[in-house]
C-alpha positions in Angstrom: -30.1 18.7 48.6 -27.6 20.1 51.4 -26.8 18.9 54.2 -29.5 21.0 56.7 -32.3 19.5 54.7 -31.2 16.1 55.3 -31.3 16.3 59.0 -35.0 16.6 60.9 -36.1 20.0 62.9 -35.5 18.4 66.1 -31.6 17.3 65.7 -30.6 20.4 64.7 -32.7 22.1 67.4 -30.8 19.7 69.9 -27.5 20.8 68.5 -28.1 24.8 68.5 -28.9 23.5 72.2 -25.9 22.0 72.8 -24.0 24.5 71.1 -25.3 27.0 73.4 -25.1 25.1 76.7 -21.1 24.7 75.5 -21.2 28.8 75.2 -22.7 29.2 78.6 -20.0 27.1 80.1 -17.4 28.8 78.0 -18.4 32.4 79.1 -19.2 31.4 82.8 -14.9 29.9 82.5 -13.9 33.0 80.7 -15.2 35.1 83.8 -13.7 33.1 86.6 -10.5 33.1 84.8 -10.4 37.0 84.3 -11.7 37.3 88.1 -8.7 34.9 89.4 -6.4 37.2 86.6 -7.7 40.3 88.9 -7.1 38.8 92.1 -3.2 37.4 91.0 -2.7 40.5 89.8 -3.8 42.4 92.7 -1.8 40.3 95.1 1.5 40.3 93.0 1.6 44.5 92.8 0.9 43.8 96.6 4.1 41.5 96.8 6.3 43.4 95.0 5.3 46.5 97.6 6.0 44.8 100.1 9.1 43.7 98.8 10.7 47.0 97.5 9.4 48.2 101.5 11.8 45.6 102.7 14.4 46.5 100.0 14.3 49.9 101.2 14.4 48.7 105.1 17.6 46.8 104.3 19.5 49.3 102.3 19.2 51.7 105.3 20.3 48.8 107.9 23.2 48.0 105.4 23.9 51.6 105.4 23.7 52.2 108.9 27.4 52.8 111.0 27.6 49.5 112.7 27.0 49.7 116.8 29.8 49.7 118.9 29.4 46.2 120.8 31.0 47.5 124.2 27.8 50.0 124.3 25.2 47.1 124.2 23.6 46.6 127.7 24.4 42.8 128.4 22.6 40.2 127.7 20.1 38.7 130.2 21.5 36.3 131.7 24.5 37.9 133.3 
Protein backbone atom coordinates (compact mmCIF):
# COMPACT_ATOMS: atom_id res chain seq x y z
CA UNK A 1 0.00 0.00 0.00
CA UNK A 2 1.59 3.62 -0.30
CA UNK A 3 1.79 5.98 1.85
CA UNK A 4 -1.61 8.31 0.73
CA UNK A 5 -3.62 5.27 1.45
CA UNK A 6 -2.44 4.88 4.81
CA UNK A 7 -3.45 8.32 5.94
CA UNK A 8 -7.46 9.20 6.32
CA UNK A 9 -9.28 11.87 3.89
CA UNK A 10 -9.38 14.37 6.47
CA UNK A 11 -5.43 14.62 7.39
CA UNK A 12 -4.47 15.02 4.08
CA UNK A 13 -7.23 17.49 3.47
CA UNK A 14 -5.83 19.47 6.59
CA UNK A 15 -2.42 19.38 5.07
CA UNK A 16 -3.39 20.61 1.34
CA UNK A 17 -4.87 23.36 3.80
CA UNK A 18 -2.02 24.11 5.45
CA UNK A 19 0.01 23.85 2.52
CA UNK A 20 -2.00 26.51 0.92
CA UNK A 21 -2.46 28.91 3.93
CA UNK A 22 1.77 28.69 3.86
CA UNK A 23 1.40 29.80 -0.12
CA UNK A 24 -0.93 32.66 0.69
CA UNK A 25 1.49 33.95 3.21
CA UNK A 26 4.40 33.27 0.90
CA UNK A 27 2.83 35.27 -2.10
CA UNK A 28 1.31 38.04 0.15
CA UNK A 29 5.67 38.33 1.44
CA UNK A 30 6.73 38.10 -2.13
CA UNK A 31 4.59 41.23 -3.05
CA UNK A 32 5.58 43.44 -0.14
CA UNK A 33 9.03 42.66 -0.75
CA UNK A 34 8.91 43.57 -4.65
CA UNK A 35 6.75 46.80 -3.52
CA UNK A 36 9.57 47.89 -0.84
CA UNK A 37 12.23 46.70 -3.99
CA UNK A 38 10.11 49.52 -6.14
CA UNK A 39 10.12 52.09 -3.57
CA UNK A 40 14.20 51.62 -2.65
CA UNK A 41 14.66 51.72 -5.98
CA UNK A 42 12.80 54.65 -6.74
CA UNK A 43 14.39 56.61 -3.94
CA UNK A 44 18.08 55.56 -4.72
CA UNK A 45 17.83 56.90 -8.70
CA UNK A 46 16.30 59.89 -6.70
CA UNK A 47 19.51 60.06 -4.52
CA UNK A 48 21.97 59.67 -6.94
CA UNK A 49 20.08 62.77 -8.88
CA UNK A 50 20.26 64.68 -6.40
CA UNK A 51 23.70 63.93 -5.83
CA UNK A 52 25.21 64.31 -9.43
CA UNK A 53 22.98 67.94 -9.11
CA UNK A 54 25.26 68.75 -6.27
CA UNK A 55 28.30 67.33 -8.05
CA UNK A 56 27.63 69.50 -10.79
CA UNK A 57 26.91 72.63 -8.36
CA UNK A 58 30.33 72.09 -6.87
CA UNK A 59 32.38 71.59 -9.90
CA UNK A 60 31.25 75.09 -11.09
CA UNK A 61 31.91 76.74 -7.44
CA UNK A 62 35.39 74.95 -7.59
CA UNK A 63 35.70 76.33 -10.99
CA UNK A 64 34.65 79.71 -10.33
CA UNK A 65 37.68 82.75 -10.13
CA UNK A 66 37.78 83.21 -6.48
CA UNK A 67 36.21 86.79 -5.24
CA UNK A 68 38.37 89.41 -4.44
CA UNK A 69 37.90 89.91 -0.55
CA UNK A 70 38.51 93.81 -0.58
CA UNK A 71 35.13 93.90 -2.80
CA UNK A 72 32.93 92.18 -0.15
CA UNK A 73 30.60 94.77 1.54
CA UNK A 74 31.57 94.31 5.30
CA UNK A 75 30.23 92.39 7.53
CA UNK A 76 27.33 93.44 9.78
CA UNK A 77 28.61 94.40 12.59
CA UNK A 78 31.00 97.09 11.60
Amino acid sequence: MNETGSRPPGELEARVEELEIRLAHLEYALQSQGTELLHLQQTNSLLAQQLRELAERLRVLADAPPGDPAAEPPPPHY
